[in-house]
C-alpha positions, 0 to 999 in steps of 0.5 A, spaced: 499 453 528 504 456 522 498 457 518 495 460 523 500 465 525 502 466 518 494 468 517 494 473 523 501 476 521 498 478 514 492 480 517 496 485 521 499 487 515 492 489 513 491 492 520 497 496 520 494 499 513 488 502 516 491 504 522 496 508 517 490 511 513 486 513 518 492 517 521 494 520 515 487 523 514 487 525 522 494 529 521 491 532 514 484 534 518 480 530 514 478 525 520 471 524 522 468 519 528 469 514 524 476 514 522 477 514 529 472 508 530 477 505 524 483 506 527 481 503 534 478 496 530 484 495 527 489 496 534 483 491 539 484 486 533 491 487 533 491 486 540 486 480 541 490 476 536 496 477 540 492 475 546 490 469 542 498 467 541 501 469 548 505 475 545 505 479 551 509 485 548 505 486 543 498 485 547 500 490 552 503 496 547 496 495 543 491 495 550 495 502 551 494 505 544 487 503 544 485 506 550 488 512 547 483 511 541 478 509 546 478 516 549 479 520 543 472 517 540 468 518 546 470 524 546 474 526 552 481 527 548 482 532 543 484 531 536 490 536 536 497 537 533 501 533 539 496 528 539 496 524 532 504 525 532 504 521 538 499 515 535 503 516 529 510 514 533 506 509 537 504 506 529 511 506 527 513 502 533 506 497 534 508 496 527 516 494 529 513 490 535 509 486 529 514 485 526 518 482 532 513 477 532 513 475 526 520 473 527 519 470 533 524 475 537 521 480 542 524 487 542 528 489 547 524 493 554 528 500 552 525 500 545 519 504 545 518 505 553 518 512 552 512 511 548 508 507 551 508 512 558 507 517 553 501 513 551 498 511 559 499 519 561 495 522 556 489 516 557 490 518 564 490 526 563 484 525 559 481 521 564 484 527 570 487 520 573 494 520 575 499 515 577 500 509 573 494 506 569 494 498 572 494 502 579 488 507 577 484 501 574 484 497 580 483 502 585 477 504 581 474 497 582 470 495 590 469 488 593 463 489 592 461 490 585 455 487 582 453 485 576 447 489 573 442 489 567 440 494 561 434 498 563 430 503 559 429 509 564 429 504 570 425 498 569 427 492 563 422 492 557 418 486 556 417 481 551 412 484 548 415 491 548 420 488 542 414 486 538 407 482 537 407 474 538 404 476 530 411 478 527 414 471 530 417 473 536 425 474 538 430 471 537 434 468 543 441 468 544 444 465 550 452 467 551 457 465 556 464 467 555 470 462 557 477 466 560 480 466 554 476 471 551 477 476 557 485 475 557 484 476 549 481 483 551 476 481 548 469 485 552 463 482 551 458 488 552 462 491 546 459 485 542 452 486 544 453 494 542 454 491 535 449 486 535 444 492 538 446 496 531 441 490 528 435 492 531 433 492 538 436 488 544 434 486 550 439 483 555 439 480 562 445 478 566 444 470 569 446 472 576 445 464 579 453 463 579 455 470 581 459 468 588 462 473 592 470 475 590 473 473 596 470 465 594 475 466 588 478 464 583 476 470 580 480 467 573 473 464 572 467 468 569 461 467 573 456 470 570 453 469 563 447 473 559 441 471 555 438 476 549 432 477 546 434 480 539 428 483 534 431 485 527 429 492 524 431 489 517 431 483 512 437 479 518 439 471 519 442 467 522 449 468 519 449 475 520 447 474 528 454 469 528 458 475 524 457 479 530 461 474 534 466 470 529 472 474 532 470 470 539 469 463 536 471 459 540 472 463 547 465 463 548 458 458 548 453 462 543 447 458 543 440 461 538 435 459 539 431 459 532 433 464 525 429 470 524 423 468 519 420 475 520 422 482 523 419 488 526 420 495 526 421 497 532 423 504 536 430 502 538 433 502 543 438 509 547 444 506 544 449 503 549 455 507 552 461 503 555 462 499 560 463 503 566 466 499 573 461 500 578 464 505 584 461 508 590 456 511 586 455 507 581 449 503 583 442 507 583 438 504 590 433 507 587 433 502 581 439 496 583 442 493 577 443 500 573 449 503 571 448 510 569 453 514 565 455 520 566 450 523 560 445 519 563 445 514 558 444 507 561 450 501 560 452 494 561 457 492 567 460 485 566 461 480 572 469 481 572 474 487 573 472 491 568 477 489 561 478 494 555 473 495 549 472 491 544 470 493 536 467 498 535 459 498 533 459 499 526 457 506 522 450 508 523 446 508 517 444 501 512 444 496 517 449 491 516 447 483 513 450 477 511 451 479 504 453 486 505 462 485 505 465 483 499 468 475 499 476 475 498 480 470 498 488 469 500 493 467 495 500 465 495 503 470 489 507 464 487 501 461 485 499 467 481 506 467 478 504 460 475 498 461 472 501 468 470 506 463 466 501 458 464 496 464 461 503 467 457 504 460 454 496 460 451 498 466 448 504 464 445 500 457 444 494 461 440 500 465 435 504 459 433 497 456 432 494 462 427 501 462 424 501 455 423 494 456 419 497 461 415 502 458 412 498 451 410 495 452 402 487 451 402 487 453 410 480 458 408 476 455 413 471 459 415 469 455 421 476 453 424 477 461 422 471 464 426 473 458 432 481 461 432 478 468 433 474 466 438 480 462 441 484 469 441 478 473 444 478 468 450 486 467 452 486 475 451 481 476 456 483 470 460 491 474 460 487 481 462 484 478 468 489 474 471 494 481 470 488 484 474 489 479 479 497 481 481 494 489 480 494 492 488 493 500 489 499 504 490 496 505 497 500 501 501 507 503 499 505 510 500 504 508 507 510 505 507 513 511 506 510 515 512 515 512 516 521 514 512 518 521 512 517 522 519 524 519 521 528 522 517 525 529 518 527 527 525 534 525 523 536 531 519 533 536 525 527 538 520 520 538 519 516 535 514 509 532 512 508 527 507 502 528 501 499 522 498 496 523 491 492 517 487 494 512 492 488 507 489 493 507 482 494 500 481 501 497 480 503 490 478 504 486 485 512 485 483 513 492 481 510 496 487 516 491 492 521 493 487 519 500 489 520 501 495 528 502 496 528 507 490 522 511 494 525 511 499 532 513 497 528 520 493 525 521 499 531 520 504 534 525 498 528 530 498 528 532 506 536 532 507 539 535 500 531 538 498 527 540 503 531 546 508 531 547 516 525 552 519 529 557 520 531 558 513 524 557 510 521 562 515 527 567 512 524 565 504 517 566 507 515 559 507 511 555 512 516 551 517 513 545 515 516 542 508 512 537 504 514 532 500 508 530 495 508 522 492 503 522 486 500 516 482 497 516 475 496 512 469 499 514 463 498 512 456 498 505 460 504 506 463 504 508 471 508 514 472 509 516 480 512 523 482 516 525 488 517 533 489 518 537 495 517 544 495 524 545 498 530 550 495 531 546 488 537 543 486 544 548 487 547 547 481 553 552 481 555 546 487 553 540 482 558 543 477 563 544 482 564 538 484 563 534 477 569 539 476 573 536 482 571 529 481 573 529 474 566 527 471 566 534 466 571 540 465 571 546 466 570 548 460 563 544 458 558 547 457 552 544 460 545 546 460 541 546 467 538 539 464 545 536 463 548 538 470 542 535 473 544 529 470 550 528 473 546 526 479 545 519 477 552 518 475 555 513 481 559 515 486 556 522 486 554 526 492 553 534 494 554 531 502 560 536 506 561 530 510 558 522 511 552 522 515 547 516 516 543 520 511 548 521 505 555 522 504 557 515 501 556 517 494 550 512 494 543 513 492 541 516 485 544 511 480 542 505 485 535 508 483 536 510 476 538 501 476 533 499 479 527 502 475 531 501 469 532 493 470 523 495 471 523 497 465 522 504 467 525 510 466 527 516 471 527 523 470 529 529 475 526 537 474 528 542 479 526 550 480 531 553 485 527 556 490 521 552 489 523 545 490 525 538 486 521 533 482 523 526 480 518 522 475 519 515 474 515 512 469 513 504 470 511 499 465 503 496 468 506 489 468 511 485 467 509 480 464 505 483 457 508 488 453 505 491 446 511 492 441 512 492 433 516 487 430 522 489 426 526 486 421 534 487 422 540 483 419 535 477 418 533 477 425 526 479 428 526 484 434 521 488 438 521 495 439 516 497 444 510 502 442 510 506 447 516 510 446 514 510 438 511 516 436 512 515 429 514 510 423 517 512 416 517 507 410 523 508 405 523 513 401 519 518 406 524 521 411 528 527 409 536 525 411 542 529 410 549 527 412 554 532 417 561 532 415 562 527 420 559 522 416 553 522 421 546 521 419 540 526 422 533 526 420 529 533 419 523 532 421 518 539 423 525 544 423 529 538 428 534 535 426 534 527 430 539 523 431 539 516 427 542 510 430 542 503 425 539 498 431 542 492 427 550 495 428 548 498 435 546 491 437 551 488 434 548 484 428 552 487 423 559 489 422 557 497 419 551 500 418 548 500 411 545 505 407 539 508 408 535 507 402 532 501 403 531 503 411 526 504 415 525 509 420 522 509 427 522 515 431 523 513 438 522 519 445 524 518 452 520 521 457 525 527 457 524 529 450 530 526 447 529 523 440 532 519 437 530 514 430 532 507 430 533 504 422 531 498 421 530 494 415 523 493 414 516 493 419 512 487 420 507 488 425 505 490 431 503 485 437 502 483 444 508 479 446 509 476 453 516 478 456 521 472 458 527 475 462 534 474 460 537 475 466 534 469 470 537 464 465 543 468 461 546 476 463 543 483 462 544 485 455 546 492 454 540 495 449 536 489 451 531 488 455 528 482 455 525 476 450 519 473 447 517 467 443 513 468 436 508 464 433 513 461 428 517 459 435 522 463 435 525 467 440 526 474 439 529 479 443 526 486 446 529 492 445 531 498 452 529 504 448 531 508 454 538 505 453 538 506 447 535 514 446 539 515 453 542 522 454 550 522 456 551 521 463 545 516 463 547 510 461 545 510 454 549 510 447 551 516 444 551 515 436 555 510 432 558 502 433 564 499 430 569 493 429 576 492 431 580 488 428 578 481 430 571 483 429 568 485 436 563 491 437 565 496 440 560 502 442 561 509 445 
């Protein structure tokens, strides 16, 4: 039963994604029919799931927000404005109620009561009932309600109207439901609809144990069905179980044979939804049709009428066995494992190749074709297992939905969320790390970015603010955007209170790039008073140390009056990176090439010498900062002479520039990255390690920390030694 619930709860997770979608694109007017019919799939499996493990609360929350669904899709409840904000909070409290569940507690009855009325009085309105919806549905029920067929234009169709003994006939399906089903809410003639998508279907009740209700028990379903089925294309067996694989094991399915040929044949009208049989619902003039309200025919079941169930696939290419696409569910600590082991057949092939190189007479050309081949294979074999960590951005856009709507609420101002490139993948690691820094932005964006309706209205904007998250791929990277349209950053506000917090003088000049900057210092905050928004001085620097600790870096970019954009730029993986090998004090290091725009050998660079005993680089009319990577990192006492140097010129996503001396260049490589802080401590200007083909271990260089403006954590310009020969920074 663990396994089973643990299956169901991912399941849901992947439900409650869909969900999210099709409300995203009804709030943005891009729904259709079937995002609505995608939407009610996802809360009936929810709900039948449920069912299945005697979650109650879960179960009767679902029944109501189907039903709301149910109307929208049949078309007797509108798609408005009022309508999809509450499904958008029903959403965000079904997914409360899943996660309840899953940590075997129950919410409390206050908890989304509210919503759960809201939910019944519109499916009431749509359905001009009135009252409580338990109390409509068993007066709409009468004692003497009987079972019927379908029928087309009163009468059954024979056998022979489905198609000549010569195609071989139809296939026969014998159903019964058992009581599970039903208290699952599962509905059988919803099965039937999606089986009748396949091809044409006739279907007839077995009355032989129908009894009167008054001999109850009523719990026990009497009545069971046997369908004569003719494919309109290539269909087997399996496909026909797939209709009815969410019920197994709460029915008796019996097939009489597989399909060996089929027959094009007119189909059948499609069939509406179950409708109880009232006064007048039974037609004396043909017993045992129930007729719709548009004229169309239904099947009735031999009990109380329960909730629909799935809804019938698209229209269009019919749907077979072969037609979804196979996956699998893997726990992410085995990929992790096999991630490993990839990296340690990479660093097994270098230190093979190296080893070749250096033995005398190793020109073989067989045992050199062999080991090419050796690396073309473990390269492929490490891209795709990256790939298998690689998920869509998707479900942590999603996710912030949320985050969006309640803290629009909270702040008593309106919002929207905009998603763009949502199906950018991301390192699976990466994306769970993300979440509490977009949340922090976004939380930030509504509160200190986005202004109240009044005020927007008075600047001539829409009352309605918009945050926009964007994904991209970028010179392989990710790079992600949050803006807002907001008034932008009040900058004569930050500086005043950097002044009064002692973080700059008065006198500084600052430019409006810098005193954005002050943002990402620890402790800042432009809050008036502490609220459950802000006010506490945390948010920004949490955001920036954690994208860092990614290997990422952040930036921020703000137009007054137009709105605030933070950029954050992320490494695809963590566990591969392409860097250049680098000689400093005897010991090799590796830079990333990503931030490398340039490398100077000895000789080439123009340097000159401030007063101050500084080195720059002229390069293009600019003067770059030079920093020696071994002093800074603390491999030698002093810098040495740039003679003999080679320089590498290093640009941070801002724009700052920097080079970086080192002694020599050895190659550039892809190296599998070995974290440092699992197994020591986090190294400043390090970011993490790898293994060479020579077995030795060589250290990452942090660029970002290294080229990093002041304010934001970086190094400015020189290192010396005190008198004890310790380094010290500034």
């Amino acid at each position: 039963m663990n396994d089973l619930n643990q299956m169901f709860f991912q399941e849901c997770d992947d439900l409650l994604e869909q969900l999210s979608a099709g409300l995203n694109d009804l709030e943005a007017g891009a729904g259709d029919d079937e995002t609505i019919n995608s939407m009610f799939r996802a809360v009936h499996s929810m709900k039948g799931g449920a069912g299945a493990f005697g979650l109650d609360q879960l179960v009767s929350f679902a029944h109501a927000f189907e039903n709301v669904l149910d109307d929208m899709r049949s078309n007797r409840l509108a798609v408005g404005d009022s309508v999809v904000n509450l499904l958008l909070t029903a959403s965000d409290h079904l997914a409360d109620l899943v996660e309840a569940a899953s940590q075997g507690t129950v919410l409390s009855a206050e908890q989304g009561a509210s919503i759960l009325n809201d939910l019944k009085q519109v499916s009431l309105a749509a359905n001009g009932a009135s009252g409580s919806g338990e109390e409509s549905a068993e007066e709409s029920v009468e004692p003497d309600f009987q079972p019927t067929f379908l029928a087309i234009d009163g009468e059954l169709p024979s056998l022979d109207d489905m198609g000549s003994s010569d195609s071989g006939g139809p296939v026969t399906i014998r159903f019964k439901a058992s009581p599970q089903l039903f208290a699952n809410g599962h509905d059988p003639a919803i099965l039937f609809r999606s089986l009748e998508a396949l091809g044409t279907l006739r279907i007839e009740a077995e009355l032989d144990a129908v009894r009167p209700l008054s001999d109850g028990p009523w719990s026990v379903p009497a009545l069971s069905w046997t369908l004569d089925f003719r494919a309109d294309d290539a269909v087997d067996e399996a496909a026909i179980r797939e209709v009815f694989e969410f019920v197994e094991g709460l029915c008796e399915l019996e097939i009489s044979a597989p399909l060996d040929l089929t027959s094009a044949l007119p189909s059948l009208p499609e069939l509406s939804d179950p409708v109880s049989a009232g006064p007048d619902a039974t037609d004396p003039d043909a017993p045992g049709v129930v007729p719709s309200n548009d004229g169309a025919t239904s099947v009735a079941a031999g009990a109380p009428p329960a909730d629909s169930g799935a809804a019938p696939p698209p229209t269009g290419a019919p749907r077979t066995a072969n037609s979804r696409t196979s996956t699998i569910r893997v726990d992410l600590d085995r990929v992790d494992r096999l991630i490993n082991l990839v990296g340690e057949l990479v660093i097994a092939e270098a230190m093979l190749r190296q080893s070749m190189d250096e033995m005398s007479g190793s020109g073989n050309g067989g045992v050199d074709e062999a080991m090419s081949q050796l690396k073309t294979l473990s390269g492929a074999i490490q891209e795709s297992v990256m790939a298998i960590r690689a998920q869509p951005v998707r479900s942590l856009f999603q996710r912030m939905s949320r985050i969006v709507r309640e803290t629009a609420r909270e702040a008593g101002k309106s919002a929207r969320l905009v998603t763009v490139g949502d199906a950018t993948e991301v390192d699976k690691t990466v994306t769970e790390r993300l979440v509490e820094p977009l949340t922090h932005m976004i939380r930030n964006a509504i509160d200190h970015g986005l202004e109240t309706p009044q005020a927007r209205r008075d600047a001539g904007k829409d009352d309605r603010g918009t945050v926009t998250l964007e994904a991209s791929h970028r010179s392989g990277r990710v790079v992600i955007v949050i803006k807002d349209d907001g008034a932008g950053i009040n900058r004569p506000k930050v500086r005043q209170i950097a002044i009064e917090k002692g973080l700059i003088r008065a006198e500084d000049d600052l430019s409006d790039s810098d005193i954005d900057n002050l943002l990402f210092r620890p402790g800042f905050s432009t809050a008036g008073e502490i609220s459950n928004l802000s006010g506490r001085g945390v948010g920004m620097d949490v955001v920036r140390n954690e994208i860092q600790s990614l290997g990422g870096r952040v930036s921020l970019q703000s137009v007054p009056g137009r709105g605030t954009s933070v950029t954050v730029s992320l490494p695809l993986t963590l566990a591969v990176l392409e860097g250049m090998v680098v000689k400093v004090a005897d010991q090799s290091l590796i830079v990333p090439t990503l931030p490398l725009r340039e490398m100077l050998q000895p000789g080439q660079a123009k340097v000159h010498t401030l007063c101050d005993g500084d080195n720059v680089l002229s390069l293009n009319g600019e003067m770059v900062p030079i920093k020696d990577l071994g002093a800074a990192l603390g491999f030698r006492a002093a810098p040495v002479g740039l003679d003999s140097q080679s320089l590498l010129l290093i640009e941070g996503e801002t724009g700052h520039r920097y080079a970086l001396a080192v002694d020599g260049i050895a190659e550039q490589r892809e190296v599998v990255i070995k974290g440092l802080e699992q197994n020591y401590q986090k190294i400043p200007g390090i970011a993490a390690a790898t293994i060479l083909g020579d077995g030795k271990i060589a250290l990452i260089v942090d660029t970002d920390q290294m080229i990093a403006p002041p304010g934001q954590g970086g190094w400015v310009d020189r290192a010396w030694p005190d008198a004890t020969g310790d380094i010290h920074h500034a």
